[in-house]
Each structure stands twice: as C-alpha cells, then as structure tokens.
C-alpha positions as CSV (number, residue, x, y, z in Angstrom):
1,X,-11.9,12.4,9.5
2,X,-8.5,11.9,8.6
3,X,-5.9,12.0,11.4
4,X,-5.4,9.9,14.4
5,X,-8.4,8.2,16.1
6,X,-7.4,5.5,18.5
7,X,-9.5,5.2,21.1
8,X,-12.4,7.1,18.8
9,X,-13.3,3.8,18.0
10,X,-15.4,1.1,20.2
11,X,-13.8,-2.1,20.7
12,X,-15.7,-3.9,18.3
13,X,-18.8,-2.1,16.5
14,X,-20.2,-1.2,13.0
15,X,-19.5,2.8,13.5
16,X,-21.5,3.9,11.0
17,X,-23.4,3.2,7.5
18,X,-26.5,2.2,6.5
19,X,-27.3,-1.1,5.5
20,X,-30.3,-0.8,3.2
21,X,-28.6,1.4,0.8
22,X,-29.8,-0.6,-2.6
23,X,-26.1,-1.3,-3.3
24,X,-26.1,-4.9,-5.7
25,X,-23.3,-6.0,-3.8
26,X,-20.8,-5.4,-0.6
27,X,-17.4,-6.3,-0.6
28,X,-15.9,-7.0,3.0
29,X,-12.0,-5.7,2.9
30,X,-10.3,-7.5,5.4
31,X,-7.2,-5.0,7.0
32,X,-5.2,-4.6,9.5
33,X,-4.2,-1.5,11.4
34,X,-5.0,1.3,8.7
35,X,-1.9,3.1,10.1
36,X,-0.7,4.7,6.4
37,X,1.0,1.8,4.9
38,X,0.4,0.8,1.6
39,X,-2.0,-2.5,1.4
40,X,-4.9,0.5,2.8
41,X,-4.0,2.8,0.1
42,X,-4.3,0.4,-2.4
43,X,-7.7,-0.6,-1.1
44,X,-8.6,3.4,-0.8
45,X,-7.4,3.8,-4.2
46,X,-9.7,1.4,-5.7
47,X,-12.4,2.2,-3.6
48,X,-12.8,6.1,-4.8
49,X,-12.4,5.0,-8.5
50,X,-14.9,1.9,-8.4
51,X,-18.6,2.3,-9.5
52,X,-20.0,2.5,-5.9
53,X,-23.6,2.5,-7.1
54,X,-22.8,-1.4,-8.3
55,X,-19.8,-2.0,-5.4
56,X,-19.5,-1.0,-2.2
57,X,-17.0,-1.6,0.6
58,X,-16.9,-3.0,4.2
59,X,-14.1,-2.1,5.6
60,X,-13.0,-5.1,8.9
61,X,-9.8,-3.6,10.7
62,X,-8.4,-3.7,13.8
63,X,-8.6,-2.3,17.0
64,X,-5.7,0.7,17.5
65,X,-5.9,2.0,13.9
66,X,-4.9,5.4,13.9
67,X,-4.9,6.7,10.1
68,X,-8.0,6.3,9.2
69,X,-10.2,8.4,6.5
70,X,-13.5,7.6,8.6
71,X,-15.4,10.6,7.3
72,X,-14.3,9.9,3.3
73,X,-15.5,6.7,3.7
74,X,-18.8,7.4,5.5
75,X,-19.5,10.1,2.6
76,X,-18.9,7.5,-0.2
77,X,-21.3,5.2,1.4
78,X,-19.0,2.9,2.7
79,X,-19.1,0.8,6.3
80,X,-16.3,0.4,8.9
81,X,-16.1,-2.6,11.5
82,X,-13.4,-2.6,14.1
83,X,-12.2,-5.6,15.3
84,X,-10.1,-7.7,18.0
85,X,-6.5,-8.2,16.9
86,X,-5.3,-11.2,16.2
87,X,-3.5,-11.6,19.3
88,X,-6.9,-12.7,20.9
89,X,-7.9,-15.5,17.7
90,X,-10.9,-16.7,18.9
91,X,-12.8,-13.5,19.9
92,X,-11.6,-12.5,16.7
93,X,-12.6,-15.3,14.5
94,X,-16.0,-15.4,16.0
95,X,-16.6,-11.1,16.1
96,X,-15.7,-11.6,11.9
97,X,-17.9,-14.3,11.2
98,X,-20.9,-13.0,13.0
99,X,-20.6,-10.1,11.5
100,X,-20.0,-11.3,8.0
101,X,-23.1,-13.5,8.4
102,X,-24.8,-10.1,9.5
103,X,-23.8,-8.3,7.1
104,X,-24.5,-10.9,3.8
105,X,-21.1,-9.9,2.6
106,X,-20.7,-12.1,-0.6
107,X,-16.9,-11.3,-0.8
108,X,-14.2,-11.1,1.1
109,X,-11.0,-9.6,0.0
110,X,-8.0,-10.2,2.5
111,X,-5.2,-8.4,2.8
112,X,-3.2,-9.9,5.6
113,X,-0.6,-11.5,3.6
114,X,0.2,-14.7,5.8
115,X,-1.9,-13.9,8.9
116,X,-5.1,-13.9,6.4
117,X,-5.7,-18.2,7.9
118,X,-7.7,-16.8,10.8
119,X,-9.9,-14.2,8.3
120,X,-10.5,-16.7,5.4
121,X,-11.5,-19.1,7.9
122,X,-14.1,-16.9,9.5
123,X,-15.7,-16.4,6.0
124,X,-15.7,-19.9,5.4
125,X,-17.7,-20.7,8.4
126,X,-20.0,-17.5,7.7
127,X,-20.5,-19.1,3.9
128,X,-18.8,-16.5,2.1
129,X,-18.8,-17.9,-1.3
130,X,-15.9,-15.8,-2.4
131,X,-12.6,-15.3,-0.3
132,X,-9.7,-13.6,-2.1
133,X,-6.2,-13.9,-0.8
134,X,-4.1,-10.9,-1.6
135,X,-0.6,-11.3,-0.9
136,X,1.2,-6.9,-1.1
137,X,4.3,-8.2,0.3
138,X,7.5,-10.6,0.8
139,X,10.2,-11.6,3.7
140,X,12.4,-8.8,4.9
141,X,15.8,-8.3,6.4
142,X,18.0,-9.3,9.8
143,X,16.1,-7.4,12.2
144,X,13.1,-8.9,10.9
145,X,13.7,-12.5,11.5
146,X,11.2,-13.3,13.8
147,X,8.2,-11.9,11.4
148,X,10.7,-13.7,8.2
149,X,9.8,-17.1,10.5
150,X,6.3,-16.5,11.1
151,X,5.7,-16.2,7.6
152,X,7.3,-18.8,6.6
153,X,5.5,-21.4,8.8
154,X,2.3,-19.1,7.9
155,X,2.1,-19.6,4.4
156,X,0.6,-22.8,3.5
157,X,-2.1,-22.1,6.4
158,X,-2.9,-18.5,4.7
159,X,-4.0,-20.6,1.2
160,X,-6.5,-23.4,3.1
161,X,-9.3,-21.0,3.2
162,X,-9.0,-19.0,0.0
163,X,-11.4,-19.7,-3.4
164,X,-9.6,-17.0,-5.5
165,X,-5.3,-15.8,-5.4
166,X,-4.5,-12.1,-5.6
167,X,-1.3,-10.4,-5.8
168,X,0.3,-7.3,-6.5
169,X,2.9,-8.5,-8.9
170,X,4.7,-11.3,-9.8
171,X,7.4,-11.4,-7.5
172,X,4.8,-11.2,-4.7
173,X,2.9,-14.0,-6.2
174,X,5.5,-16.3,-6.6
175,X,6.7,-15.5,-2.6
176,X,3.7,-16.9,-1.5
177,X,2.0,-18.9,-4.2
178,X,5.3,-20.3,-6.1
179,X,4.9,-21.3,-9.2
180,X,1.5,-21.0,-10.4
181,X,0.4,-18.7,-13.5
182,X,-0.7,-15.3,-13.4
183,X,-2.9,-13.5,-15.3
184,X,-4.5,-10.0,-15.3
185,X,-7.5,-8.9,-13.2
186,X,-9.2,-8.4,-16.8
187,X,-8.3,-11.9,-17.9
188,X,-11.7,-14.1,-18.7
189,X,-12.2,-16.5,-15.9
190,X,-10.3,-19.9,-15.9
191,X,-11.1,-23.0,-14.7
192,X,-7.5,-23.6,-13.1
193,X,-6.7,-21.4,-9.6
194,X,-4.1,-19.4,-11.1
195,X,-2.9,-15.8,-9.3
196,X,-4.7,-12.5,-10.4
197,X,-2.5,-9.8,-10.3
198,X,-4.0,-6.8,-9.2
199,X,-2.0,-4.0,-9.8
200,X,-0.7,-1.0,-7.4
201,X,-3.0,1.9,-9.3
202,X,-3.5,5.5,-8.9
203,X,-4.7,8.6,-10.3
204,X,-2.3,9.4,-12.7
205,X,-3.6,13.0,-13.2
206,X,-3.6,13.4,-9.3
207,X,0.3,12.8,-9.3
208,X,1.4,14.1,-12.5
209,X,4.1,16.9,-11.8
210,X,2.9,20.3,-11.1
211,X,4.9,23.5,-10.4
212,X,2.2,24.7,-8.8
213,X,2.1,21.9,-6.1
214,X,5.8,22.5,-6.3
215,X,5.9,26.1,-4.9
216,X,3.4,25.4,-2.3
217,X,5.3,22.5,-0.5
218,X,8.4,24.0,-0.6
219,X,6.9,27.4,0.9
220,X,5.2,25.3,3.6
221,X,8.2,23.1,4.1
222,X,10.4,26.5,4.1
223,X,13.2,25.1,1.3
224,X,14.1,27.8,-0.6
225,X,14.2,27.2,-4.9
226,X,17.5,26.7,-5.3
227,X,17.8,23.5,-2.6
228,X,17.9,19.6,-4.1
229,X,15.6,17.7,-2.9
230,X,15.8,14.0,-2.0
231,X,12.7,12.4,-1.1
232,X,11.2,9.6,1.0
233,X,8.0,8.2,1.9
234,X,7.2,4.9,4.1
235,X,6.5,4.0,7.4
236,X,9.5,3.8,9.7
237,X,10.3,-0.1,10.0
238,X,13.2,-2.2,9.1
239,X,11.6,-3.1,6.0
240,X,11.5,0.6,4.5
241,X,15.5,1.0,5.9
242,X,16.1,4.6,6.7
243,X,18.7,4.2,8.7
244,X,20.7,3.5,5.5
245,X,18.7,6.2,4.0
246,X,20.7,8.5,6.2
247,X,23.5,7.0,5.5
248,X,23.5,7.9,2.0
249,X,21.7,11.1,2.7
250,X,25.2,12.0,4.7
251,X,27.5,11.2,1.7
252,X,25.3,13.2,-0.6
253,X,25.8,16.3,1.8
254,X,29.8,15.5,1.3
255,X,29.5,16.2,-2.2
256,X,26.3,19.1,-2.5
257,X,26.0,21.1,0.9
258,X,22.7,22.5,-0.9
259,X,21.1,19.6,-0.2
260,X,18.3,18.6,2.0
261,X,16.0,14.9,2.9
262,X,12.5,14.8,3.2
263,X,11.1,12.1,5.4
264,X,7.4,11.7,5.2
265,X,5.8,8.7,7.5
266,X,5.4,7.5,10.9
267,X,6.3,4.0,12.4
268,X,8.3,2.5,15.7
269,X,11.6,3.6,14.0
270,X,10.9,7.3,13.5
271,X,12.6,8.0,16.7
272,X,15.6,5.4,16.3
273,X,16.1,7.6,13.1
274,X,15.5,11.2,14.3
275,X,18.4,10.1,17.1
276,X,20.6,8.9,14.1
277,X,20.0,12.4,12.2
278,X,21.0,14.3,15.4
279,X,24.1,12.0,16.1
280,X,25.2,12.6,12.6
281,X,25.0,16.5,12.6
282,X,22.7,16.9,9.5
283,X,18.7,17.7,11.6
284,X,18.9,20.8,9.8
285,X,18.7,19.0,6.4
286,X,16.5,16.5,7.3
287,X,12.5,17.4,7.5
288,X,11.1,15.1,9.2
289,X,7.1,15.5,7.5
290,X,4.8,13.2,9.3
291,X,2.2,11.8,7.8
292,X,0.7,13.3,4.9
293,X,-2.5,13.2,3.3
294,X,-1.0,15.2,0.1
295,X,1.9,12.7,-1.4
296,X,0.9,14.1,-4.4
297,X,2.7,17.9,-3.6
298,X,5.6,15.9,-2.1
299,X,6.7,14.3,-4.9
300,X,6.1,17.3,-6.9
301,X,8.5,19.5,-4.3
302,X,11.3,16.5,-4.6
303,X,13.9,16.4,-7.3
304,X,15.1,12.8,-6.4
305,X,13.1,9.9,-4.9
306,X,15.0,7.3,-2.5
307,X,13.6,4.0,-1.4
308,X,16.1,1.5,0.2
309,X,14.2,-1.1,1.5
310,X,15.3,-4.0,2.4
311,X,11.8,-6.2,0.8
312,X,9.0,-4.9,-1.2
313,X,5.9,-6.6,-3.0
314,X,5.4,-3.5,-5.6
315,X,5.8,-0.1,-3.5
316,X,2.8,2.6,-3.8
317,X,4.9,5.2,-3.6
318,X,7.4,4.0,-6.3
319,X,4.5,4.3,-8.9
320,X,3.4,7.5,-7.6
321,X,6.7,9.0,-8.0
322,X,7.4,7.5,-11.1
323,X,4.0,9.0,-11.9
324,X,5.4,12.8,-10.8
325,X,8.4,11.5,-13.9
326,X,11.1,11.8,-10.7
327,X,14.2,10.1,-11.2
328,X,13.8,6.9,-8.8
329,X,16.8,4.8,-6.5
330,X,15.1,1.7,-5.5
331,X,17.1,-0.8,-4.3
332,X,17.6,-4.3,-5.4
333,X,15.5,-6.0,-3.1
334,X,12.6,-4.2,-4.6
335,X,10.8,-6.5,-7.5
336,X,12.0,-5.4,-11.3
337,X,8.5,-4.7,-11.9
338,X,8.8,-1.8,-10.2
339,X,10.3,-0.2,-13.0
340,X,7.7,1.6,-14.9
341,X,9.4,4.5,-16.8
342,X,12.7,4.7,-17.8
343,X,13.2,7.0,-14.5
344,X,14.3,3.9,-11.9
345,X,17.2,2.2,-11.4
346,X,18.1,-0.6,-9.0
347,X,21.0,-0.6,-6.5
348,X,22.1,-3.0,-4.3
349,X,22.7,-2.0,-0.3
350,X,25.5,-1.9,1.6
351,X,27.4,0.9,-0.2
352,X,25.9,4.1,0.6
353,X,28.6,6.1,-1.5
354,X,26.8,4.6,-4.4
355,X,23.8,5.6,-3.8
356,X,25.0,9.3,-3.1
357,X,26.8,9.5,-6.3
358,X,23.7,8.0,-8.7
359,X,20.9,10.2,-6.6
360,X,23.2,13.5,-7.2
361,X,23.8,12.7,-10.9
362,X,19.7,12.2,-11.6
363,X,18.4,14.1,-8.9
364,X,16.3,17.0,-11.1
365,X,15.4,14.9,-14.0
366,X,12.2,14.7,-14.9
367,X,10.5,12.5,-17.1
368,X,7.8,15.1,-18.7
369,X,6.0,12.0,-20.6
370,X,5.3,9.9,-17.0
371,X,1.8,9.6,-16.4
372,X,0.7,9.1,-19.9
373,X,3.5,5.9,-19.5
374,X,2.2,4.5,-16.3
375,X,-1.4,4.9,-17.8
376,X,0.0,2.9,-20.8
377,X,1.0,0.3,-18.5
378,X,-2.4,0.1,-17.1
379,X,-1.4,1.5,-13.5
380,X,-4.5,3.8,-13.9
381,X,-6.6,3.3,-10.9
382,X,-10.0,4.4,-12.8
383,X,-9.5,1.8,-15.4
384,X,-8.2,-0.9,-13.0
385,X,-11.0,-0.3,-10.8
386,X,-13.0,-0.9,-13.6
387,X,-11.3,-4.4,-13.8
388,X,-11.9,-5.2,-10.1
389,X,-15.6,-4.2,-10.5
390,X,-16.2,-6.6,-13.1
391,X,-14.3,-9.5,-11.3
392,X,-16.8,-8.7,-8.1
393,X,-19.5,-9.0,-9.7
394,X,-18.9,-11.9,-11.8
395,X,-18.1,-13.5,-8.4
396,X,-21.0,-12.5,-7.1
397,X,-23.7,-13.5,-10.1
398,X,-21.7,-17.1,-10.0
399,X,-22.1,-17.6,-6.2
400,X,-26.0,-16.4,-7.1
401,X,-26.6,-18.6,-10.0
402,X,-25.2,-21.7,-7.3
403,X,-27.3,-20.8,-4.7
404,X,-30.3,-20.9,-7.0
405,X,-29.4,-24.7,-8.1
C-alpha cells in the first residue's frame, strides 16, 4: 500500500510477516517517520536490489509515518514494526530492545543521524552484535538553529553505541565522524573503525531518460511540448529551501514567459510556499505535484533540475536526475560529490538572478551518456546492493563464529 496510512498502524506492533521464513539472516533498519525523504529511499532502494533469499529486512519506524510502501514490503518478505517516537525515550528504548531480542535480529542498521544514541543503545542491551551508524546528513541553515544545536550536542552520544560507521559520502562522514578514513562498502574488512561509505544508488535503467515517460507526464501534468521545464523534488523544509526556489523561479519567468516549476514533495512548508507562489502572481506556473511514487517520469518531463538547499549529505534526487542526463543547479552547500556527470554545477545562494540566468542557459541539455556514467561510478543500486549483502553477512558469520568460542 503506498499512500498515507497514519492511524492504519497500531501504536506499537509487528503488522505483518512471518517469522520462520528460512531467511539466513534479518537485518533490523532503524527509521524514522517514512514520510518520503530520502534516508527511506535509500533503504527501499537497497532493499529491492539485495538477494532477499540470503537478506532480509525489519523495518523499526515510528509512530505517524504516512509514506509508507506496506504492501511492497509485505510481498518481498519483509517485516514492519512501529514504534514510540522518541519524544517518549524510555517506552521507546524498552519497545526496541524487546523486540530486537524477539526478533534475533543480528544487525541493526540506524539511520537516525544524531538521534541514533537511544536506538544503538537498545541493541546493545538486546546483544545485537552488529550496530551500524549511518550518518545521510549534515547541519542546516538559520531557521534551523535549534535542530543545528541538537546535533551538535548529539553527536558524540550517537557514536557510544555503534560497532561499525556508515555514511553516504565523505562530506557526511567527516560532519559526524571527522577525520577518520573512509573506504568503500566493498573494501576487505579492517581491523581500525574507519567510515564505510555507502553510496546513494539506484536503478539506473529505471531513470534513464525516456520520451515515452516524457509524453505521459507532461499529458497528465497538462504542459503543453513547447513549455521549459524546471524541476524540483524534496520535502518542504528549510533544509530543501523553496522559498528561494521561487525566487529564482520568478526571475526565470522575467526572461522566458514559456516557462513553468514543478514542485513534487510534501512537508510543514508546502503551505508557507503555495502562499509565497500566490503572493508572487506566478500559481499558474507553478505545479505543485505531491508526492510521487514515479520520480522516474518527472525527471524525464523536466528540462532543468533545481535543488537549492541550504545542507545536504548526498541528495537522492540529485543522482536520479543526473541519472535522466538533466542539466543539474545544486547549490554550494550541497557536498562536491554530488557531481557525477559533467551535467551539475554548484551555485552559491543569495542571488537568485544567478540562478535564473545558469538554469535558462542549460535548461534542455541532456547528457545522452548518463546512466552508463553513474553506473561507472558505481551508483548502481543492483551492484551496491550486492556490496551491502556481502558486508551483512560477513557481520553476521563473524558475530556466529564468536558466539561459538
């Protein structure tokens, strides 16, 4: 079932799956809110490439989630737990480690960034040998200054409980781990903790431009052919920025009046921003898209991809477009690494005139050799899942071989 479902879950139960289901090992994959950010993706990603005959996937999340694919995962064997939030830590850490215990999950994979303390901690006292931290993100702007705080006082606490250091690229390692080594998920193990980067993959045939895809989104969306496109896909947050986003959006219509912005996401700023659209006389450019389970025909419709955020670890949706061979804007808070193809270029914020005049100068330029470049660069999900697998179940014969001594 994709779509919303809060309130289809019970406050804290196993929903479905079955537990004798011969898999050799089940990975617990410690979320959040599965509300269509990118962490989730990442971890759905993986979770269709990976061998699930030899790995299979928990999934812990937390009470309120209302993106999630409940049905896809209950087809591909996988289990869903839903969980107190973190606002009520002791229910919470007790409800996880009981059920870890329960559930003889021999890895947990965390994904909470700096709020994973609580999470690792629970799977220490259930005896989960392995407990990855995986750090998707860094600090953000202004507006965020409270969350900027909290994770700065957060992160030592978030490494205490952790065997194993996971990130999705450098820049996000060295925000939370500083200055230690990183290697590749396909690396041989090493005796020092260093970081294991674990790249941002995806199917690369699944995004790869298509005219077809192209025709279909623009009939749905009602553009007509001869319209530019600018395109934008994130949750609606200060971090993502699309209040700027309109701002540029607004200069671009100063210079090409065939032009039109499409917004696809949901978050607390989507109204903030749909007021900003009306106030600046341009909501019958702007296509506000929701959330979308086909990204895929998005970037396929756009002819320019915009992301002007103020803080990124390594954005999904950067690679994806990249992957469709859009010309990219990122801006400059986004990590170099980012850069894939030859198709993105970094910009720093504040002058949105900039921005107008680089998107309307690439916008339609497509890079025809993208996906076989982003494969090259191993953002291939069926290849990196392949990696992952391998790193699980090493884990998993080590923490064997040292319970049998």
């Amino acid at each position: 079932m994709d779509g919303r479902c809060e309130g289809y879950f019970p406050d804290i139960a196993l929903v479905f799956g079955n537990s004798e289901d011969g898999v050799m090992i089940r990975v617990a994959q410690i979320l959040g809110k599965m509300n269509g950010g990118g962490a989730e993706q990442v971890v759905m990603n993986y979770y269709r490439a990976i061998d699930r005959e030899k790995v299979q996937f928990d999934f812990y999340l937390f009470k309120g989630s209302k993106y999630v694919p409940a049905e896809e995962i209950k087809a591909m064997g996988g289990r869903l737990f839903v969980l107190p939030t973190l606002k009520r830590p002791v229910k919470y850490l007790k409800t996880l480690s009981r059920l870890l215990k329960e559930n003889g999950n021999e890895i947990v994979h965390c994904h909470l960034s700096t709020l994973s303390y609580l999470p690792l901690l629970a799977a220490k006292q259930a005896g989960v040998p392995t407990r990855i931290l995986h750090n998707h993100s860094t600090s953000g702007g202004a507006r965020e200054w409270h969350r900027n705080l909290a994770k700065l006082l957060l992160k030592p606490l978030a490494k205490v409980n952790a065997t194993d250091y996971f990130a999705c690229s450098e820049h996000a390692s060295r925000w939370i781990y500083g200055s230690r080594a990183a290697v590749s998920l396909s690396e041989p193990e090493i005796a020092v903790k260093r970081v294991r980067i674990m790249l941002n993959a995806i199917d690369t045939e699944k995004y790869s431009f298509s005219e077809k895809k192209r025709q279909e989104i623009r009939r749905e969306l009602k553009i007509p052919g001869s319209m530019v496109v600018f395109g934008h896909i994130g949750r609606f947050c200060p971090q993502k920025n699309q209040s700027f986003l309109i701002d540029i959006f607004e200069e671009i219509l100063k210079q090409n009046k065939n032009s039109c912005l499409v917004m696809a996401g949901t978050g607390e700023d989507m109204e903030l921003i749909q007021a900003k659209v009306i106030a600046a006389g341009v909501s019958d450019r702007v296509i506000f898209a929701g959330q979308r389970s086909d990204a895929d025909k998005l970037y396929s419709g756009f002819d320019c991809f915009l992301l002007p955020s103020n803080y990124e670890g390594l954005p999904v949706v950067g690679v994806e477009a990249q992957c469709a061979g859009l010309s990219c804007l990122f801006s400059n808070k986004v990590t170099p690494e980012a850069r894939i193809t030859g198709s993105a270029q970094f910009l720093p914020l504040g002058n949105a005139a900039d921005w107008a005049c680089a998107a309307l100068c690439c916008a339609g330029l497509r890079n025809k050799n993208a996906a076989a470049q982003i494969a090259a660069k191993g953002f291939d999900i069926h290849n990196a899942a392949a990696d992952l697998a391998e790193f699980y179940l090493k884990k998993a014969d080590k923490s064997e071989k040292t319970e049998q001594l």
